[in-house]
C-alpha positions in Angstrom: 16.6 -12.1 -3.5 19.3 -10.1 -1.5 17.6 -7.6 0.8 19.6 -5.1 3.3 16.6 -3.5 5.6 17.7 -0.5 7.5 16.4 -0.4 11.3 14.5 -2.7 13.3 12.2 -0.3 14.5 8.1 -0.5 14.5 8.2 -0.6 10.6 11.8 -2.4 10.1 11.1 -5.4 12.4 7.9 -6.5 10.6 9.6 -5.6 6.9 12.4 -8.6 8.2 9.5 -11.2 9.8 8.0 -11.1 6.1 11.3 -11.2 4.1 12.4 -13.9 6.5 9.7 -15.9 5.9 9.4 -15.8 2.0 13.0 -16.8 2.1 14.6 -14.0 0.8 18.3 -13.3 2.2 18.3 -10.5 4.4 20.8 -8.3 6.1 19.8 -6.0 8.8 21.5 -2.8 10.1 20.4 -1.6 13.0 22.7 0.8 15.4 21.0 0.0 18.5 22.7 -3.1 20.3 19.2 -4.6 22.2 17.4 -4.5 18.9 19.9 -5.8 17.3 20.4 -8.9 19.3 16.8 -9.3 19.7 16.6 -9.1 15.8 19.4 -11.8 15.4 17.8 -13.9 17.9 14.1 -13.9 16.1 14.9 -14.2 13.0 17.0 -16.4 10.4 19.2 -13.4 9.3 22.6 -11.5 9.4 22.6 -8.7 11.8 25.1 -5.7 11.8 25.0 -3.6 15.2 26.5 -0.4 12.8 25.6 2.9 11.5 23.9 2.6 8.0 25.2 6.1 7.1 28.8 4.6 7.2 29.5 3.8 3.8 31.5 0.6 4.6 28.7 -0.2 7.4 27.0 -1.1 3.8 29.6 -3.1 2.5 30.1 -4.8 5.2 26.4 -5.5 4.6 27.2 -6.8 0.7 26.0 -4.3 -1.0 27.7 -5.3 -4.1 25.3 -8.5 -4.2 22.0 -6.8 -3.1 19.1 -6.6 -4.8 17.7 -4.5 -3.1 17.8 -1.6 0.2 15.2 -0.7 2.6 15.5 2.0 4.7 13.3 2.2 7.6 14.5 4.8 10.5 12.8 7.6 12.2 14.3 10.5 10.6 14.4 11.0 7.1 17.6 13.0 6.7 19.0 9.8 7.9 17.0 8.0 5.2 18.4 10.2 2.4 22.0 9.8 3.4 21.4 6.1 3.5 19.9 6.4 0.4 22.2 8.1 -1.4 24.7 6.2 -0.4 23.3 3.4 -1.8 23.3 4.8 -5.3 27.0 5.1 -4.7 27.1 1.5 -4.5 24.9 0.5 -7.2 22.3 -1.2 -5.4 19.2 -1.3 -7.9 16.2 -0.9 -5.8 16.4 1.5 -3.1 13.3 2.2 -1.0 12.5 4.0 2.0 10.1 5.5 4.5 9.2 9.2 4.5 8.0 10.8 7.7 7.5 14.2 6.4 5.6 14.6 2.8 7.9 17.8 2.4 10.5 15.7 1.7 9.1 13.4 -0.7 10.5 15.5 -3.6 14.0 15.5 -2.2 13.8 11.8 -2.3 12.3 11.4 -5.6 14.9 13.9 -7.0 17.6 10.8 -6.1 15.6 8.5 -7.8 14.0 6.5 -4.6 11.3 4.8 -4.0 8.9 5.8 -1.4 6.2 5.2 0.8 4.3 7.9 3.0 5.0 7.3 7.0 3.2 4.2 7.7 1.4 5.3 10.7 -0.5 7.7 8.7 -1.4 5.4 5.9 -2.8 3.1 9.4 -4.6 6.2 10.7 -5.9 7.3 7.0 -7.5 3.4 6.7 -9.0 3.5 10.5 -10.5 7.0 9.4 -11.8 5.5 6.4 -13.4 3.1 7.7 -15.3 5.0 9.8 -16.1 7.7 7.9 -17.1 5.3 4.6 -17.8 2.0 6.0 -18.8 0.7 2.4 -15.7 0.3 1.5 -13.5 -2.8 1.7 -10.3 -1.8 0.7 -8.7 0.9 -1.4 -5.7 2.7 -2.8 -5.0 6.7 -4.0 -4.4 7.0 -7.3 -3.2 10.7 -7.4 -4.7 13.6 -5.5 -8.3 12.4 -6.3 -8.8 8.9 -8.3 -9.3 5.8 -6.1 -9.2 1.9 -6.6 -11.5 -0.1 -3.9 -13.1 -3.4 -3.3 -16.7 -2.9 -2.7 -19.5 -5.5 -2.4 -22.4 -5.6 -4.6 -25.6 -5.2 -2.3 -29.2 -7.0 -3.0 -31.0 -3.4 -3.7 -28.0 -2.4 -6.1 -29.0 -1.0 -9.0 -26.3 -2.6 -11.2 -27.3 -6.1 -9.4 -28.7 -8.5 -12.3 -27.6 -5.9 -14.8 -25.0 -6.9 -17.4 -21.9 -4.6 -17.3 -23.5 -3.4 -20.9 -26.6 -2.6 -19.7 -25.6 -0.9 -16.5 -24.0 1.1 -18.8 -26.5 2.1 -21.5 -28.6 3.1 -18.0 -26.0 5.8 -17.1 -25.2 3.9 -13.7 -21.6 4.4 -15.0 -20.0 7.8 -15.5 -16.9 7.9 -18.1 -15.2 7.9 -14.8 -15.5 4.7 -13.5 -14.3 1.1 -14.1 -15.2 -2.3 -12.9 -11.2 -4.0 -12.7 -12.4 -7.2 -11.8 -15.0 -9.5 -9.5 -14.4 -11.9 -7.0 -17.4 -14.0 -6.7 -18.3 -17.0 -4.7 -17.9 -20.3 -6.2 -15.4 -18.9 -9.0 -12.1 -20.0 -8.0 -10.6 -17.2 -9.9 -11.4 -13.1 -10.2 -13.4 -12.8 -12.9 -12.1 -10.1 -16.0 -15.5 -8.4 -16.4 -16.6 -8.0 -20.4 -19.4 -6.2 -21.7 -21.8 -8.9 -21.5 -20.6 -9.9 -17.8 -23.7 -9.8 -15.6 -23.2 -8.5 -11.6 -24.6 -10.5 -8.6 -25.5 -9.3 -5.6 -22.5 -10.5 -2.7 -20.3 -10.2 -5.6 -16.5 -8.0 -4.8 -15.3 -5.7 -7.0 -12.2 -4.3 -7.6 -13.4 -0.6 -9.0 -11.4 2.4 -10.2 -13.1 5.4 -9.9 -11.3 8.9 -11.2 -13.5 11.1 -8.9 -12.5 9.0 -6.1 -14.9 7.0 -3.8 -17.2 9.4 -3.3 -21.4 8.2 -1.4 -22.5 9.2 -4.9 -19.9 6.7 -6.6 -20.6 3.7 -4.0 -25.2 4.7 -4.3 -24.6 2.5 -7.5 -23.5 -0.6 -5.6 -26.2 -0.4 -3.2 -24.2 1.2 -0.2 -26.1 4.3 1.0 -25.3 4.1 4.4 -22.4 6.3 3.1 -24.3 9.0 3.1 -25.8 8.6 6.8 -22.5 8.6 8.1 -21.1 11.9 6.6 -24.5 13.5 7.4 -24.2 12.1 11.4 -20.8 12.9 11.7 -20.3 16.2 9.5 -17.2 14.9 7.9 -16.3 13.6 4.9 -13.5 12.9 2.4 
């Protein structure tokens, strides 16, 4: 794959040490000379000491061959003219940060892809983990609904129960999923079926349309949830 990453900032500069190193061919713009040299020295890469917004900057770049842009810079009316430049030149995946939510409808309007400013997304997960310390990992689906890894915990009340049965109990609103199940010893994730009994220590991957809520996680055995809201008189 043919990659052109815009900026070798805090977010560009470990975008290129992971597309470097799954040995995709990567092209970096940056406009700063001492990032850019530092860049071309680090990594096995082109580097173009340009300005992105230039549309030849890009073609310089071979944009004609990419599969993809990445646009990475502080501002995000630089982002946009970088982006829509990009459409000019056909490139089929175009991607780029967003510092300001009020502009993530002016970017999706031009058809890009986007991801929320990264520091935020870090800060949302340190909060989280804090303020629900059940949870392994998780993602936003929409304004509410939530994928997470959670752990069965010995005192569950789903542990020993087959998914079925968990079910016929009402541990299981309409609302909530079991994805899949990581379990020690399986070399695999497990697909869970109706008949698939949970363990304690098992992981599981559950989506949850009212979002990962204390009441939500009580089922897996994790009430400490609701010690920390009550301590700290915050929640999600």
């Amino acid at each position: 794959m043919y990659i052109i990453i815009i900026g070798a900032g805090d977010i560009g500069t470990p975008l290129i040490e992971i597309a470097t190193r799954t040995g995709y061919e990567v092209v970096v713009i940056e406009r700063d000379a001492a990032r850019a040299d530092q860049v071309a020295s680090e990594f096995d890469c082109m580097v173009i000491n340009a300005d992105a917004t230039v549309k030849e900057t890009l073609e310089d770049a071979g944009a004609d061959r990419a599969d993809a842009i990445i646009s990475t810079t502080d501002q995000d009316a630089t982002n946009i003219m970088i982006c829509l430049l990009a459409k000019e030149l056909d490139i089929p995946a175009i991607v780029s940060v967003v510092h300001n939510p009020e502009h993530m409808s002016v970017f999706s309007q031009i058809g890009v892809n986007t991801m929320e400013n990264p520091q935020r997304l870090i800060a949302e997960s340190l909060f989280r983990s804090v303020d629900r310390p059940s949870i392994v990992d998780y993602m936003r689906v929409g304004d509410v609904a939530e994928v997470f890894e959670i752990t069965v915990t010995e005192d569950a009340p789903i542990a020993g129960l087959t998914l079925m049965e968990a079910d016929e109990k009402g541990l299981f609103d309409e609302d909530t999923l079991v994805v899949a199940i990581e379990r020690d010893g399986s070399e695999s994730p497990i697909t869970p079926r109706g008949q698939t009994r949970l363990e304690e220590g098992d992981l599981l991957t559950v989506y949850s349309g009212t979002g990962a809520t204390p009441e939500v996680t009580d089922i897996f055995g994790h009430y400490e949830d609701h010690e920390t809201n009550n301590s700290n008189g915050f929640s999600l």
